[in-house]
DRENTORKOL-3810 file (N, C-alpha, C; in nm, 4 decimals):
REM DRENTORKOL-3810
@n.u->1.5959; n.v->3.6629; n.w->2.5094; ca.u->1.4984; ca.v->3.6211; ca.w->2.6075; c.u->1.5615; c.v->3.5111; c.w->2.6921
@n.u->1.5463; n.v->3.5401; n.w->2.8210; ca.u->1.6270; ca.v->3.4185; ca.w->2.9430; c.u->1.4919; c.v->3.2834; c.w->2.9553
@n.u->1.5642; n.v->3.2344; n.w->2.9592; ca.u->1.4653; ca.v->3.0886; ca.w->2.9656; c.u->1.4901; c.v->3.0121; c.w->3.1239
@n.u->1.3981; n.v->2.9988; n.w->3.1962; ca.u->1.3981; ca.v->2.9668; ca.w->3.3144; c.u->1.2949; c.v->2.8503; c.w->3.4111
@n.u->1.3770; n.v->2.7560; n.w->3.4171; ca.u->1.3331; ca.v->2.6670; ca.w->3.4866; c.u->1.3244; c.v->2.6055; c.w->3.6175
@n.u->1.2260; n.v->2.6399; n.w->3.6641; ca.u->1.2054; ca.v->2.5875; ca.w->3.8048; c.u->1.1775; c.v->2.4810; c.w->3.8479
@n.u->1.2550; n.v->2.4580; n.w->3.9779; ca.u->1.2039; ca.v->2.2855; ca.w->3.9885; c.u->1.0581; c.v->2.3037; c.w->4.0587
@n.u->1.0237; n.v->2.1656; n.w->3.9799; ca.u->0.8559; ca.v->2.1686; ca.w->4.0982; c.u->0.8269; c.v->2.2457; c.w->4.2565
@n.u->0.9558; n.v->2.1972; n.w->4.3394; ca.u->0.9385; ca.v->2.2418; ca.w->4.4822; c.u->0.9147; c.v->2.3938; c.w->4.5054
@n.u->0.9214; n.v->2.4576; n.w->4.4083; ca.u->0.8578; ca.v->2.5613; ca.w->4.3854; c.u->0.7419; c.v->2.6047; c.w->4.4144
@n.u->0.6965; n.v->2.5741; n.w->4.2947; ca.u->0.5593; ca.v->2.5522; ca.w->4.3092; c.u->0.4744; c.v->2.5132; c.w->4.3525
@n.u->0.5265; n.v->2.3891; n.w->4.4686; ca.u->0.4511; ca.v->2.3205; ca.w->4.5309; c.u->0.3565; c.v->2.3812; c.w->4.6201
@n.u->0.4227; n.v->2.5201; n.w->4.6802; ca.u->0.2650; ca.v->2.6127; ca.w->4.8049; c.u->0.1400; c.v->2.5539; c.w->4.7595
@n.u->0.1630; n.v->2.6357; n.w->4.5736; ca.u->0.0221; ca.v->2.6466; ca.w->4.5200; c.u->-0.0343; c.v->2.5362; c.w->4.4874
@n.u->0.0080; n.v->2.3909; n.w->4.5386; ca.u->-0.0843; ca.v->2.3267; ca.w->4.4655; c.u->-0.2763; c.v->2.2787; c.w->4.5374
@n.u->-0.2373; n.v->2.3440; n.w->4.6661; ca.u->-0.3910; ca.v->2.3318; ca.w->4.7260; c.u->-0.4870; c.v->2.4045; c.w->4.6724
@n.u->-0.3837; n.v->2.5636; n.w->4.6186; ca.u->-0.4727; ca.v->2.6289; ca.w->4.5294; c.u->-0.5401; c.v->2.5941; c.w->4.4110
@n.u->-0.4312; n.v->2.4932; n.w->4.3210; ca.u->-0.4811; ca.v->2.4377; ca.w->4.1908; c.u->-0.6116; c.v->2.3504; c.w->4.1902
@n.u->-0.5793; n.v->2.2648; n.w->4.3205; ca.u->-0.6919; ca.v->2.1908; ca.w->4.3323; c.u->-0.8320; c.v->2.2098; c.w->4.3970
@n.u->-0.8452; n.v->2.3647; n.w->4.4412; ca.u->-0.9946; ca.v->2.4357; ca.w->4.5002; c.u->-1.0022; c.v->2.4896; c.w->4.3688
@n.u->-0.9163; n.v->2.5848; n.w->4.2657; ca.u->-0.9672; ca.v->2.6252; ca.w->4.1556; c.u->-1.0358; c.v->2.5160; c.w->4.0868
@n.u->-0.9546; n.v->2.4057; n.w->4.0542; ca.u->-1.0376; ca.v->2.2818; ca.w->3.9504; c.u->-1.1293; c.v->2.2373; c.w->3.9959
@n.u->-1.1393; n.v->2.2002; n.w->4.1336; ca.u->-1.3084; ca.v->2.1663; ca.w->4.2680; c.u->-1.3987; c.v->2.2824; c.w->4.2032
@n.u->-1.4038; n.v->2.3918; n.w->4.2325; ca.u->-1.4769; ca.v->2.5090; ca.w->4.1912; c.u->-1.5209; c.v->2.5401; c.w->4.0409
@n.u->-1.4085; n.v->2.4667; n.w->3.9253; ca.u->-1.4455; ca.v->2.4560; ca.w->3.7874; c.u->-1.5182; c.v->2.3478; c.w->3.7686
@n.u->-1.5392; n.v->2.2389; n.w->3.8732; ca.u->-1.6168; ca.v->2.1263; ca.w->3.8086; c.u->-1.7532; c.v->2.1735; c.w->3.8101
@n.u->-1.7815; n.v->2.2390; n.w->3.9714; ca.u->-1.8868; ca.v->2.2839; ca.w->3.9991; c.u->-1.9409; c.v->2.3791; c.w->3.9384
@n.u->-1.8948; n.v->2.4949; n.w->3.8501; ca.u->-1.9476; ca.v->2.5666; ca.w->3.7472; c.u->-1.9921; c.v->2.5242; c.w->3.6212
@n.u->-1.9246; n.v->2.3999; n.w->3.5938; ca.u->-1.9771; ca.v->2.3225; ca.w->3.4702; c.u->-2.1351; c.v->2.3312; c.w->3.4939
@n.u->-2.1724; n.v->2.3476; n.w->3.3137; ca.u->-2.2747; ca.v->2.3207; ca.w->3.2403; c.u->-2.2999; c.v->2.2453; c.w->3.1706
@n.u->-2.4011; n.v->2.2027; n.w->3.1352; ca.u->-2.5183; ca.v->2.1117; ca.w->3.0895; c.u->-2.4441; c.v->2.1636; c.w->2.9336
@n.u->-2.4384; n.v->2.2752; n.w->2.8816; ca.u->-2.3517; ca.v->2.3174; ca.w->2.7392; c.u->-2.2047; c.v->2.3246; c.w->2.7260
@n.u->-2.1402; n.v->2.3346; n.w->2.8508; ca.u->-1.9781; ca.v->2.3374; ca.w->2.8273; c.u->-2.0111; c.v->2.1579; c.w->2.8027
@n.u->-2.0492; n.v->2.0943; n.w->2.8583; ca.u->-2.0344; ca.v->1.9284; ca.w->2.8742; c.u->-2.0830; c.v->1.8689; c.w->2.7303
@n.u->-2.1845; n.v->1.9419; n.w->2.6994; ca.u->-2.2463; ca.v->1.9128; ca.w->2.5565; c.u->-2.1129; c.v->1.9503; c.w->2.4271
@n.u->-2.0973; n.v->2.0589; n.w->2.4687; ca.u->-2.0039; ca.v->2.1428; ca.w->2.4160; c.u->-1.8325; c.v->2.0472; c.w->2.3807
@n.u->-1.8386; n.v->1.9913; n.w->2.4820; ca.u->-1.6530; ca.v->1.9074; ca.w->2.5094; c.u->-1.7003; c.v->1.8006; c.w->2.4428
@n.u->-1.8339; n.v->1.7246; n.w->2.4444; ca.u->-1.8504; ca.v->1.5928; ca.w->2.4012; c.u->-1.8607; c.v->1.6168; c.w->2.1841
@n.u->-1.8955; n.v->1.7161; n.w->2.1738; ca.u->-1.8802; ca.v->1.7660; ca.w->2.0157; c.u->-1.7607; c.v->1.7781; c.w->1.9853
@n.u->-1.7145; n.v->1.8601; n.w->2.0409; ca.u->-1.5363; ca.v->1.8845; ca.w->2.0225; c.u->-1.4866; c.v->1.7076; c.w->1.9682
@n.u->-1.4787; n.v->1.6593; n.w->2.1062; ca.u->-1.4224; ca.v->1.5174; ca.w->2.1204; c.u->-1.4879; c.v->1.4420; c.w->1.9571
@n.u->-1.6183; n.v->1.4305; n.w->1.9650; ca.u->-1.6459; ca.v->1.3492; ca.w->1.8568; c.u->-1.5824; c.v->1.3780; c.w->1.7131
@n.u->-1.6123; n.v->1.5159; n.w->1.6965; ca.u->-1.5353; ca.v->1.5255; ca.w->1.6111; c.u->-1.3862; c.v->1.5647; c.w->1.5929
@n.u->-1.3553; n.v->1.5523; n.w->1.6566; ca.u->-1.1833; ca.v->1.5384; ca.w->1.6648; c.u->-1.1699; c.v->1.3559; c.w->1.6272
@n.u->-1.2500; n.v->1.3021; n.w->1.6906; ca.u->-1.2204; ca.v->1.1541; ca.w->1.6240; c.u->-1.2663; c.v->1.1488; c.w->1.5335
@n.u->-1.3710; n.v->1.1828; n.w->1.4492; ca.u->-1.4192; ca.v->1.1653; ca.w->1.3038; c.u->-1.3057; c.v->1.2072; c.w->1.2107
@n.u->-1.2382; n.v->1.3394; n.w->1.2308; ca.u->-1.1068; ca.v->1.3653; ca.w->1.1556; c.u->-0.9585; c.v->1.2994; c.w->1.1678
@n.u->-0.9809; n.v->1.1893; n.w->1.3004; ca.u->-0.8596; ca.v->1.1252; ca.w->1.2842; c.u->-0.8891; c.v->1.0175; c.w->1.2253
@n.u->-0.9369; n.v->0.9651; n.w->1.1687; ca.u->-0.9999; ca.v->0.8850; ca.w->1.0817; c.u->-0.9247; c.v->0.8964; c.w->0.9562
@n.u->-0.8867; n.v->0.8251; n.w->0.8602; ca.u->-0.8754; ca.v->0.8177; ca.w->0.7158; c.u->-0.9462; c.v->0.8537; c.w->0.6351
@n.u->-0.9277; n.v->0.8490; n.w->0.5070; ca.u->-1.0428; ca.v->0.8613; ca.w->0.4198; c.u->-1.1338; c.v->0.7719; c.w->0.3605
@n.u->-1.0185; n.v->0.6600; n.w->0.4009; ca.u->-1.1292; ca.v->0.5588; ca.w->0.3817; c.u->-1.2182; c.v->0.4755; c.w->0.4531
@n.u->-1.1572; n.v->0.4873; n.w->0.5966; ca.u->-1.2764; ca.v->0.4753; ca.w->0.6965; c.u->-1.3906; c.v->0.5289; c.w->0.7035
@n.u->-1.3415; n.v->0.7169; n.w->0.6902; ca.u->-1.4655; ca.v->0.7450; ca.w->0.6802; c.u->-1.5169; c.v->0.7330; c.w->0.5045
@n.u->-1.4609; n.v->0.7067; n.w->0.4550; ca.u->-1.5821; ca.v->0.6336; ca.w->0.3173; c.u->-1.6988; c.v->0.5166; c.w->0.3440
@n.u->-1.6000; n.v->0.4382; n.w->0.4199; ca.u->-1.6469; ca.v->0.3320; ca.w->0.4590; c.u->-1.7878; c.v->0.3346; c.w->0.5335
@n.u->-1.8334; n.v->0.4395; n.w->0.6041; ca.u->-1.8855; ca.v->0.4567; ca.w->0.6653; c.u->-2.0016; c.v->0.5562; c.w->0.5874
@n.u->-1.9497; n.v->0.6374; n.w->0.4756; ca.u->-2.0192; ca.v->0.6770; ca.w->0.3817; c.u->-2.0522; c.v->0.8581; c.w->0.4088
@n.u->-1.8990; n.v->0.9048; n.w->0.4537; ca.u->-1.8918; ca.v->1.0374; ca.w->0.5112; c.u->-1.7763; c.v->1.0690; c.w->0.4472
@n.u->-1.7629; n.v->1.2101; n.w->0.3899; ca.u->-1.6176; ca.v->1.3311; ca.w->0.3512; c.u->-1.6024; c.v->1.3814; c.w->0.4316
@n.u->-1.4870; n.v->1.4211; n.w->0.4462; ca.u->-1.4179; ca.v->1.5044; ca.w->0.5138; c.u->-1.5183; c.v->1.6353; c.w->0.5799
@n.u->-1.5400; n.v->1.6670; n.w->0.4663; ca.u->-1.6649; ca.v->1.8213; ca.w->0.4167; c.u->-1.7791; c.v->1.7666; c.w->0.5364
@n.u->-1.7984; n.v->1.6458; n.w->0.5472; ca.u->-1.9763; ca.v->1.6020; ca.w->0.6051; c.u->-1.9351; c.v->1.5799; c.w->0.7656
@n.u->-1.8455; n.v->1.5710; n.w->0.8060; ca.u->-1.8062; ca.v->1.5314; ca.w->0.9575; c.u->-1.8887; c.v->1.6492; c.w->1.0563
@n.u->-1.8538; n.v->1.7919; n.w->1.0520; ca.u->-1.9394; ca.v->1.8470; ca.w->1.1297; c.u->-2.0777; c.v->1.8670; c.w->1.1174
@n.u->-2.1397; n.v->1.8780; n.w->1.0004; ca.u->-2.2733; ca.v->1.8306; ca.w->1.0316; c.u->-2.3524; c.v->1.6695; c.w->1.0553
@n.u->-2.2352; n.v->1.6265; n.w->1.0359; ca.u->-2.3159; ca.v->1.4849; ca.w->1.0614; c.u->-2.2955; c.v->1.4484; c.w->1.1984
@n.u->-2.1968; n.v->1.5656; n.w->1.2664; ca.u->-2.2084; ca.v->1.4900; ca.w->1.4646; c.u->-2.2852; c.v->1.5841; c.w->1.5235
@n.u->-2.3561; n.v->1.6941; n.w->1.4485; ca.u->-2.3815; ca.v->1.7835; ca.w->1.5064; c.u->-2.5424; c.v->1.7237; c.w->1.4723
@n.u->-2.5923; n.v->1.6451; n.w->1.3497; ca.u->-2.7239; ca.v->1.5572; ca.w->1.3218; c.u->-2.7363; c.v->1.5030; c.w->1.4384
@n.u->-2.6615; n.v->1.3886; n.w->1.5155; ca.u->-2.6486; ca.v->1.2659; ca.w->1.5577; c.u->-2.5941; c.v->1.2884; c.w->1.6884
@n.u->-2.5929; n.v->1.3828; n.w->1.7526; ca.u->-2.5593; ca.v->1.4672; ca.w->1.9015; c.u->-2.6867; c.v->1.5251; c.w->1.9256
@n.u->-2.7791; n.v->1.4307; n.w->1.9787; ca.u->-2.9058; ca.v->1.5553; ca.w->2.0113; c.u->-2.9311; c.v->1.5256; c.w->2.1775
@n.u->-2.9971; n.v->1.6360; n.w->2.2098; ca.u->-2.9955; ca.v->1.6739; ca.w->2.3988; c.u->-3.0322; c.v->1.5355; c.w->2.4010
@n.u->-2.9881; n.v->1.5358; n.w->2.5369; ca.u->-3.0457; ca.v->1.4020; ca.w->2.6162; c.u->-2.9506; c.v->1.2208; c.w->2.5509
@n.u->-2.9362; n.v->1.2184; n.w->2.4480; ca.u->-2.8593; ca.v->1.1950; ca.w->2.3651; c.u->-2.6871; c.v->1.1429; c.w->2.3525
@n.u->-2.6195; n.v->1.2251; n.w->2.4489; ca.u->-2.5125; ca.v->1.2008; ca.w->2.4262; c.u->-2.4140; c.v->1.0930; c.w->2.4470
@n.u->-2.4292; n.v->0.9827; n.w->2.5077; ca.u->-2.3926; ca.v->0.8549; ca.w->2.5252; c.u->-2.4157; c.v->0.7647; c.w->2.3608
@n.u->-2.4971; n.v->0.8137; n.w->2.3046; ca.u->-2.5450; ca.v->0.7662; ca.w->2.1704; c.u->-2.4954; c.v->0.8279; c.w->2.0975
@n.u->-2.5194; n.v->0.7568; n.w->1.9209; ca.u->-2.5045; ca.v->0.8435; ca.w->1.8424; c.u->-2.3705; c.v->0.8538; c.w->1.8030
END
């Protein structure tokens, strides 16, 4: 397999394109993809956590997704 690298100036035409596609993806966002990214996120930090942080706090490993998925409710998400 050939391995091939282009310099940026390449690519550069498309970058007006990149940036009406991502304009156009903000604007399709939902009220659930947004709900959706802010779960992800939380718990991606609950698992970078230790074990004894989260002891500390009085959570296993095992309890992280239902306990952001308790404590994530609509309207909600700045909290919690």
């Amino acid at each position: 397999m050939a391995f091939f690298d282009a310099p940026q100036t390449v690519f550069a035409p498309l970058r007006p394109f990149r940036q009406i596609a991502s304009a156009l993806g903000a604007l399709a966002d939902t009220p659930f993809a947004r709900r959706q990214r802010l779960i992800a996120a939380r718990i991606a930090a609950f698992r970078s956590l230790s074990d004894e942080e989260l002891a500390q706090m009085g959570l296993t490993r095992d309890a992280i997704v239902p306990y952001v998925f308790r404590t994530t409710r609509r309207g909600a998400q700045g909290r919690g």
